[in-house]
N, C-alpha and C positions, 0 to 999 in steps of 0.2 A: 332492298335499298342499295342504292350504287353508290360508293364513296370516291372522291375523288384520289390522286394521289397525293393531295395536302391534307386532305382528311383523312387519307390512310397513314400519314408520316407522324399526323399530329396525335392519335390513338397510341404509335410507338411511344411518340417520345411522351406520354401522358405516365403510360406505362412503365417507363424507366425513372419518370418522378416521382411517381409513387413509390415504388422498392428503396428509391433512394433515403426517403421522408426517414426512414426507421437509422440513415448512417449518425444524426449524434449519440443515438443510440448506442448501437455494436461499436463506434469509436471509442465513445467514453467509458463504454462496459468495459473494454479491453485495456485502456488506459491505468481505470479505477483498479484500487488491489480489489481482491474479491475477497467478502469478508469471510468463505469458508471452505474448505477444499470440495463441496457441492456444489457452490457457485462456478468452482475451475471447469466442471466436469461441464457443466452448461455453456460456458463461452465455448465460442466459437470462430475462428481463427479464420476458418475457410468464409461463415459469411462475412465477418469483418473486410475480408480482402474482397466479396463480392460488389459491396455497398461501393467501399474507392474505387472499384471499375465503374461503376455508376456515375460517382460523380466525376470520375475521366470523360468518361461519355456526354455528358451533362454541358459540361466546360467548354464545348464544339458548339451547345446551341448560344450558345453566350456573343453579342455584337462584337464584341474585338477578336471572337477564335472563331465565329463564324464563316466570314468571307474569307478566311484563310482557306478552308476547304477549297474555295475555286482559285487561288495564286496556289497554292502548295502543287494541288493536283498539276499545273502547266509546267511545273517541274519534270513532272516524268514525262512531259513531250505529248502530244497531243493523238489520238488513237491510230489516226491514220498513221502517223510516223512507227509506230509500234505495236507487238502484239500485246495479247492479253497476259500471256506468261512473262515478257520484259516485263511488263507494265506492273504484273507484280510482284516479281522484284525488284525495282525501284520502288514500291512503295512499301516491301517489307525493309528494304535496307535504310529508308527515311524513318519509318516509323522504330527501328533501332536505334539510330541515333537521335532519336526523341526518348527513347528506352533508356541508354547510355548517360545522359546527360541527368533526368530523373535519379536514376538508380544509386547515381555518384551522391548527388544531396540526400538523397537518404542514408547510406555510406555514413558519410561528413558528419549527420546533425546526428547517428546514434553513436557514431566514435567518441566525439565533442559534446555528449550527453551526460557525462557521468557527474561533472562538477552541477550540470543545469539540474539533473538530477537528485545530487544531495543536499541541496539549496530550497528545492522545492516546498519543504515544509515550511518556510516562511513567509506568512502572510501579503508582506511588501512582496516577495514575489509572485507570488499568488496574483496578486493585485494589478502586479505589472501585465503579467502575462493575460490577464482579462482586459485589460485598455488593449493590448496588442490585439488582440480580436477584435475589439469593437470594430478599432482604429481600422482594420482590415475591412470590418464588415461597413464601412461609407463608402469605401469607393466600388462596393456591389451596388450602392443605391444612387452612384452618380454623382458621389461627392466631390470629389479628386479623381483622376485616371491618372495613371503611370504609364505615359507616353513614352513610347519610342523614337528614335529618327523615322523620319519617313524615308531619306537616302538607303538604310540598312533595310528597310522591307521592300525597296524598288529592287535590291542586290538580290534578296531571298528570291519573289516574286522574276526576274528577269531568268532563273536558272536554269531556262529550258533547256539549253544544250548543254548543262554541267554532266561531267563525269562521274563514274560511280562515288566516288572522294567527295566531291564535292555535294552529291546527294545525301549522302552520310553526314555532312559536315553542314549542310543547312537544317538537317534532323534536328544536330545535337545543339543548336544554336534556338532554333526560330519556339521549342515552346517555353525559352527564357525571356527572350527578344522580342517576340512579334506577337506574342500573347498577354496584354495586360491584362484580361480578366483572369486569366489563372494565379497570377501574382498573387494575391491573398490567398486562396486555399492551398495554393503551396507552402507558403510561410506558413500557415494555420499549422499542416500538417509535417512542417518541418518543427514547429515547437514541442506537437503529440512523440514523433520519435526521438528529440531529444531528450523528452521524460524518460520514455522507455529506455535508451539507451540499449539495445538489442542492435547490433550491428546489419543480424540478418532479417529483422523485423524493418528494421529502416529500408532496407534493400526490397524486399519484400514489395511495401508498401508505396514504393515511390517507384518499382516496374510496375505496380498494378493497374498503377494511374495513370505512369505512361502509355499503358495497354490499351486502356478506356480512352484515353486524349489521340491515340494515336489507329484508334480501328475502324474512324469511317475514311481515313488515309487510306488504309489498307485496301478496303471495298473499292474507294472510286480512281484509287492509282490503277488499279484493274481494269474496270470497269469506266473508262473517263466521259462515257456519255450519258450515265447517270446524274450528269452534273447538269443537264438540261429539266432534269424535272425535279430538282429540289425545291423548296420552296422558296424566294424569295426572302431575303435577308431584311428587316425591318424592324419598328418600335413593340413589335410583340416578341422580339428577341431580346429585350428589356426588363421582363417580365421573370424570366429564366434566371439571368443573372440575378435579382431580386432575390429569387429563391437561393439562392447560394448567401448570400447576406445572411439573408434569415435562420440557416444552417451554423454559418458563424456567430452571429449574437448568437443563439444560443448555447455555442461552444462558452464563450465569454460569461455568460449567468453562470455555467457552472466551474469557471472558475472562483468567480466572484464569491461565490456559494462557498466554497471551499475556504477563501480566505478571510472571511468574516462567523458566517453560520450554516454550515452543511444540510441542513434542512430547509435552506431557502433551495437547491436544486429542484426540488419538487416542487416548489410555487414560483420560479423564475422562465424556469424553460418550458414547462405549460403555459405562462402568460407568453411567452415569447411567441408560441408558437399558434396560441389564440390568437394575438395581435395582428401574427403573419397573414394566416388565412384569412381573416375577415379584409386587412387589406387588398391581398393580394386574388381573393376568390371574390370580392366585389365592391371594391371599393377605388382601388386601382383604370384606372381608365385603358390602360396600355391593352391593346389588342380589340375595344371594343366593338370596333368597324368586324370584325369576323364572328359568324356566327358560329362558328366549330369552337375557333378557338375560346369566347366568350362561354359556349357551354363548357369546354374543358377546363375553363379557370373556374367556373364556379364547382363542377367536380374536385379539383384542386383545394380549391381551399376551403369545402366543406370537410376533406381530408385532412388538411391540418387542426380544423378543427374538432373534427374525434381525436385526433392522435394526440390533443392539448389534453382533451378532456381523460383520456387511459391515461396519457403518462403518470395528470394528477392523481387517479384513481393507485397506480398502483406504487407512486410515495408516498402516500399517506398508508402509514404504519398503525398497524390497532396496536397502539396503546394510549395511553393518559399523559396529561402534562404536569409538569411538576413548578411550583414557583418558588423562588430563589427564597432559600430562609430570610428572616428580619426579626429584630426583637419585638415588633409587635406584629402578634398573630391573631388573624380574623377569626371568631370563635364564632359568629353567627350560629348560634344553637346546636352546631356540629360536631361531630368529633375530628381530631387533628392527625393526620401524619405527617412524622418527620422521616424523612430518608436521609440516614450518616449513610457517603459514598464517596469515592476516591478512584480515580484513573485506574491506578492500578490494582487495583484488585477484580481477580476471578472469580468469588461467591457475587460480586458486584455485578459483575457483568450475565453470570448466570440469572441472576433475578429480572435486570433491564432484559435478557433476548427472550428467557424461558417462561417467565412468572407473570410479568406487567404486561406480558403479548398474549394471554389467556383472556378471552374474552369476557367471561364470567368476573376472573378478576378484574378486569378494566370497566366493567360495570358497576361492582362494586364498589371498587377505591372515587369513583366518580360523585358519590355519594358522601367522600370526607374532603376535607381540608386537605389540600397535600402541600408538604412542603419538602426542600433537600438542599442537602450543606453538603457542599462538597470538601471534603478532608485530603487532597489529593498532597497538600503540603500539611503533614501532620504534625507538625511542630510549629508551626508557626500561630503567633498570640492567637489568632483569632480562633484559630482550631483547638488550642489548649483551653481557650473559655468554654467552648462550646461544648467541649469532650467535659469536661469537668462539673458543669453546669446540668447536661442530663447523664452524666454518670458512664460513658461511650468508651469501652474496651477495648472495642475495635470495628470495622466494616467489614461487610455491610450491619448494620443497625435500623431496625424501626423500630421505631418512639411510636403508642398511640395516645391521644391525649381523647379525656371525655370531655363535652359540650363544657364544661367549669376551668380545664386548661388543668386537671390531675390527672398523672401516666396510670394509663391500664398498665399496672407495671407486670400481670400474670401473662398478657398479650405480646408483651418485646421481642422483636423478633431478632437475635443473631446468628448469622451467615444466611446462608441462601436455604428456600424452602420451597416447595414445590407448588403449581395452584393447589390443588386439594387440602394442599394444608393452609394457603394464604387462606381461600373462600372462608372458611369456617371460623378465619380469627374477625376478618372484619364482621361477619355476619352478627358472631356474638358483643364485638363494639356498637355497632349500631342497634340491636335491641336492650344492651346493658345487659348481658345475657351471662351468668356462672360459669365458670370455665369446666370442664369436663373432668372428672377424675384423674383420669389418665391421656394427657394430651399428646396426641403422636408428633415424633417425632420434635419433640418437646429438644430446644437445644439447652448444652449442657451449659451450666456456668463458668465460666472460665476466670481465673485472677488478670487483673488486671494487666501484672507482668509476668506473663507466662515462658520468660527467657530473663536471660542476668548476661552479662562479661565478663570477664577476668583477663589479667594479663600476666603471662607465663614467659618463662626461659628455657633455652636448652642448655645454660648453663649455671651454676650459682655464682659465679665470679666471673670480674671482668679481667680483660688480658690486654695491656696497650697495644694496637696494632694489629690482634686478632677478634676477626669477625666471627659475632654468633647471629642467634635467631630470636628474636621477639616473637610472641602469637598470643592474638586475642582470641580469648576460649571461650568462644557460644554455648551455653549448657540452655537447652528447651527444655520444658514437661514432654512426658510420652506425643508424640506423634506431630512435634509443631515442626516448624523446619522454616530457615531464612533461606536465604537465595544465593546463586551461582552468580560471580560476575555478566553473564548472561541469562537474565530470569526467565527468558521464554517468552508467551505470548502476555505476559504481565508481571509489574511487580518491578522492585529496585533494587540494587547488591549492597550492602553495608557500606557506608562510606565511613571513614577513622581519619580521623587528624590527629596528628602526633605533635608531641610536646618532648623534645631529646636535650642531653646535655650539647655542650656546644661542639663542632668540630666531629658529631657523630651523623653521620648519614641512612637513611633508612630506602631498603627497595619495594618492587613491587612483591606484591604480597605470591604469595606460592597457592597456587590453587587445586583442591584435592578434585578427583574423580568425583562429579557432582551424584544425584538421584533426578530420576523424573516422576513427577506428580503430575497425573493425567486427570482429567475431568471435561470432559467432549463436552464443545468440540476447541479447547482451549488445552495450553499442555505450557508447565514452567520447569523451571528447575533450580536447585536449590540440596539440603542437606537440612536431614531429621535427627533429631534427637541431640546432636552434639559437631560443632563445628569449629577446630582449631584452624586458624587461619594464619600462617608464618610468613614473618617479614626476616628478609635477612638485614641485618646491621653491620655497617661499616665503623671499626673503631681505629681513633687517631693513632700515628704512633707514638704520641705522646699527651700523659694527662697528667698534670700538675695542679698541687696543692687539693688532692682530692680524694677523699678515701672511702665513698660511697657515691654513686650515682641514681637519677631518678630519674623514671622513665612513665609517660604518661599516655594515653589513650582516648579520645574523646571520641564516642562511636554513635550514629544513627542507624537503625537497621528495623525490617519490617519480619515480626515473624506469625506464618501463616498456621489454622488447620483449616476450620469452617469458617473462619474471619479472618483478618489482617488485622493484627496491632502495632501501631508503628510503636519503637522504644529508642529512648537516649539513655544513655548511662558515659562513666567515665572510670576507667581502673587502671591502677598506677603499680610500680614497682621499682624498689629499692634493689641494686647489686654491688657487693663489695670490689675495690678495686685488689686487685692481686697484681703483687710485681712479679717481673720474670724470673727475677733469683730465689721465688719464692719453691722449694721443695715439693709438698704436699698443695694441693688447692679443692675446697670444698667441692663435692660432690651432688648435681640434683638429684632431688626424691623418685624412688622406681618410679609413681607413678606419672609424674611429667616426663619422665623420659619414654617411658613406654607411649605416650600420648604421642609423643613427638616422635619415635621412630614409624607408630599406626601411620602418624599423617603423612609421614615421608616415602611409606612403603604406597599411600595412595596416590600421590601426586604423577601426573603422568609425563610418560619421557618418551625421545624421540623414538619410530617402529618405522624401522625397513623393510624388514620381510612382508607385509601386508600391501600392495599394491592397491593405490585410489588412483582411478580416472575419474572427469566429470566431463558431462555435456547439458546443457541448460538450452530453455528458451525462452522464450516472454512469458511462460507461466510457472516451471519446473526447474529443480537443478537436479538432475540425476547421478548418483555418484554409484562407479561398480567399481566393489571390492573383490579384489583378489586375494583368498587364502594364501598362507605361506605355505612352503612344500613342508614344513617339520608338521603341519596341521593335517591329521588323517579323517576326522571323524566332522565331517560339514554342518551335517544332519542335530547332530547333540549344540551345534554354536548358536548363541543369540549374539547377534551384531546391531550396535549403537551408534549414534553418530552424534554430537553435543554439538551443533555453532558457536564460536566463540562470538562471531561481532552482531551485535546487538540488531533486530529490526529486519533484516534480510528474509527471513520466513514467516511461515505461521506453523510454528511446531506443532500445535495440535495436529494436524494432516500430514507430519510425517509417515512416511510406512517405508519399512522395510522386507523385502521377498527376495528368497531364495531364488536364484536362475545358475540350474546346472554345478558348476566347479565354484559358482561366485556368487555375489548377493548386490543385490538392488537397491538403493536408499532412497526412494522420491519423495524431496522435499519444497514443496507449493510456496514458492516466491511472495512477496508482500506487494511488490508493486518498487521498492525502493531498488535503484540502480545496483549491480553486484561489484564487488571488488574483483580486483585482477586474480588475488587471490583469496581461497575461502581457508578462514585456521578454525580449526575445530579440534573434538578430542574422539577417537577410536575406543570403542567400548566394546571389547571382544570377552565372551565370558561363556561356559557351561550352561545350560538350561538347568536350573536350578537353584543356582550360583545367586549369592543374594546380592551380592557387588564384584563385577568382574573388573581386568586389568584395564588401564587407559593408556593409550596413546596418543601425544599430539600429532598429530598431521597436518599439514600445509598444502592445500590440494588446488596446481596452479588450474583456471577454470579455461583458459585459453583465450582470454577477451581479446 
């Protein structure tokens, strides 16, 4: 069979719509954080940038970028006038300054990305930026056009005997100017790189598209008699732009998704992209005079319509749904689960990715009542009724109730458990079944407050004018531990409100060399068994009519092993005042003093001799350590690295490796925009060594 060459043009560009189908895709994957350093290792960078050549390419079949091909090309002067090697260079140095002009907006919106960037978590803007797509994606279906002068396109268009400058300089103008279909997809993808805030990501992304908007230039500024057997420009170049629409709504659903319920992306942008294709693969009239092209639309949008039907397939997550607790619980002859759960907690989230996604168990719990309270604000009324009412220590917690609404109370499950141990508790719920002698992995019981406060001094008297140290004293049972001003990839750091006499000022608290508590693929940090935490205090230089001072404390803090329990408490302290004429002045007890020099010896201070560089990109921030020259023995060092500001990684997927004289720190980004500078703390220590030395560090990233 002999194809024409509009049916051989129209199999091309069939072919370049398809590859493209899959860019909200790789866009939004690349966008989205990934929730594990195995997702990082799957993205892929290089097809993310292939799809934006795609839709570069794309953007030329479109009615307002189309006819431009034949004004542009009269730019470089007609073939007879010149050769094929002029011809293309003019059209590589056009299509540069169509490079130039891209390259720079991308530049601009990842510079000017970082505030758009920490804002981002906010619904209203969320919100916003999903109208801004819609709003974009009407004038793909003909609602609105962003007209140009016509005057400025006769200017472009007349250029035939412009100079190389002035070839260059219609480039860098005409796919701002004389391109209004591309208008919305460039704003689209100038909001995607403001997110990112990747300087060279932006750059990247906005030559690529250049590359694609600017490579059938390239061909027919060559080649100028090519331009004889294109196909004509018409209402089936309507169609194409359509498809770009329809790539934006569905940009738009998952923002939407985002700023209301995350799990609407998987039911939004499959309808989106059902809707498209059955539109747009037969329902759509545009092109139906061509019999090529009529077959290639209904090819078309039988394709969107698989790729509606996968995407749904693979959000839809195998687990169960949970309904929001209520005092009154459906008991329909069933037995009940309750799930106590909270944001922050890691046995929490170990259960929702490891336990509820086991199929066996999600058949099983299918079979009870399910319900779940979320504790994420542990103190507040509602959560103290609830905690108190089934007797709730801490999260995660399941409750199971028999068909009568009384707790299998031998069945409660607290922290995280594994299927093999879930399967076997619901099983014997739902036959009414005796618990086993010996139940594995049976969790222990723990007291309700498994940590206390106290509030300590470094000195026993006060001194007008001279500053001491306050410190609230964390004492856990074996093995619990609260958290580091930076808890990791979960969790909250003690918050204290103070209560001082008047005229005394209190600072930031002093932070010791934290511990890491791993449990893959999630990683916090915090401090076990015992945690003095020193505030330095400013005292007036004068205190009158006063011969004893009180000093108060009112602390919330969450402490973890196999559960989280959040605790309040409040501990106070009495100090006598001492004048300065005073001789002799009481002395603290060895052991507060010895507490307070531990914590002082641990607290980390500034380190010169260790050299950090970083170099980051849109997925990684790579930091290499340089040993100091007094340091002989490389091989015997473990090397740490703690982030101090909150949200920037996912520490679980930290890893550190040895490379040569240095060591390597790669730590997997979250997705939130980085600071100019990253402050963290240096944790150099012996192999062995149960808590080595800390240093802070300040390690400029070079943004």
């Amino acid at each position: 069979m002999n194809f024409t060459f509009k049916q051989r043009f129209l199999v091309i560009v069939g072919i370049v719509v398809l590859a493209a189908i899959c860019l909200p895709e790789t866009v939004l994957a690349d966008v989205q954080a990934a929730e594990s350093a195995d997702n990082l290792i799957k993205e892929s960078l290089l097809m993310t940038l292939a799809g934006i050549f795609l839709i570069g390419l794309m953007l030329n079949l479109t009615p307002c970028v189309y006819p431009m091909l034949a004004i542009t090309v009269s730019i470089f002067g007609q073939q007879s006038e010149t050769s094929s090697k002029s011809g293309f260079f003019r059209a590589l140095l056009y299509v540069v300054g169509i490079a130039t002009m891209y390259s720079i907006l991308g530049l601009i919106a990842a510079l000017t990305g970082g505030l758009f960037g920490s804002i981002l978590q906010s619904p209203w803007v969320l919100l916003a930026i999903s109208l801004l797509f819609f709003i974009l994606s009407l004038s793909m279906f003909g609602f609105y056009e962003l007209q140009v002068p016509s005057s400025l396109l006769n200017k472009l268009g007349g250029a035939r005997s412009a100079g190389l400058v002035g070839i260059y300089l219609s480039g860098l103008f005409v796919g701002i100017f004389a391109a209004p279909c591309v208008g919305p997809p460039v704003i689209a993808l100038l909001t995607l790189v403001g997110q990112k805030a990747d300087p060279f990501y932006g750059f990247m992304v906005f030559f690529v598209l250049s590359m694609g908007l600017g490579f059938p230039y390239l061909i027919l500024g060559t080649f100028s008699s090519l331009l004889q057997k294109l196909p004509k420009s018409g209402n089936w170049m309507l169609w194409f732009k359509k498809l770009l629409g329809i790539v934006l709504v569905a940009t738009g659903c998952f923002y939407l998704s985002l700023a209301f319920k995350p799990e609407l992306t998987f039911t939004l942008i499959p309808l989106t992209l059902l809707i498209g294709g059955l539109y747009l693969g037969f329902l759509d009239p545009v092109g139906s005079k061509s019999a090529a092209f009529r077959i290639f639309r209904y090819i078309m949008g039988a394709t969107l319509i698989f790729a509606a039907i996968y995407s749904w397939n693979i959000g839809q997550k195998p687990t169960f749904a949970w309904q929001p607790y209520s005092s009154t619980i459906n008991r329909n002859q069933k037995p009940t689960a309750i799930y106590f759960s909270a944001s922050w907690c890691i046995p929490c989230l170990e259960l929702d990715r490891k336990t509820f996604t086991d199929q066996e168990v999600i058949e099983n719990m299918q079979k009870l009542n399910r319900y779940k309270v979320d504790l994420t604000n542990y103190g507040s009324e509602e959560s103290v009724k609830l905690r108190r009412k089934y007797s709730i220590s801490g999260v995660p917690t399941l409750v199971f109730l028999d068909p009568d609404g009384i707790e299998v109370s031998h069945e409660r499950v607290v922290g995280y458990i594994p299927p093999e141990v879930m399967n076997p508790k619901i099983e014997r719920i739902l036959t009414n079944s005796p618990p086993p002698e010996v139940t594995p992995n049976q969790p222990e019981q723990v007291a309700s407050e498994p940590s206390e406060i106290s509030l300590i001094a470094d000195t026993a008297s006060i001194e007008a004018g001279k500053s001491f140290k306050l410190g609230v004293l964390f004492q856990m049972q074996k093995d619990w531990y609260v958290y580091w001003k930076n808890p990791g990839d979960s969790g909250t750091p003690p918050q204290i409100n103070w209560s001082l006499p008047e005229g005394f000022e209190i600072g930031e608290p002093e932070w010791p060399t934290p511990q890491r508590f791993d449990k893959p693929p999630f990683a916090t940090y915090g401090f076990a068994n015992l945690l003095l935490l020193a505030f330095p205090v400013s005292v007036p230089e004068k205190i009158e009519n006063l011969t004893e001072l009180e000093f108060k404390a009112e602390a919330s803090w969450l402490v973890c092993r196999e559960i989280c329990i959040g605790q309040q408490g409040e501990a106070g302290l009495i100090l006598p005042l001492t004048g300065q004429q005073t001789e002799t002045r009481p002395e603290i007890d060895a052991e507060t003093k010895a507490m307070f020099e531990q914590t002082a010896s641990s607290i980390p201070l500034p380190e010169a001799s260790w050299k950090i560089s970083a170099k980051h990109d849109s997925r990684t921030v790579t930091l290499e350590i340089i040993k100091s020259e007094e340091t002989s023995d490389s091989e015997s060092l473990q090397i740490d690295f703690y982030p101090s500001q909150q949200g920037l990684f996912r520490h679980g997927g930290i890893k550190t490796r040895p490379v040569d004289q240095s060591f390597e720190i790669i730590m997997p980004r979250s997705g939130l925009p980085l600071p100019e500078k990253l402050h963290g703390i240096l944790v150099i220590q012996n192999q062995g060594e149960s808590q080595g030395k800390g240093f802070i560090k300040v390690i400029d990233l070079n943004l």
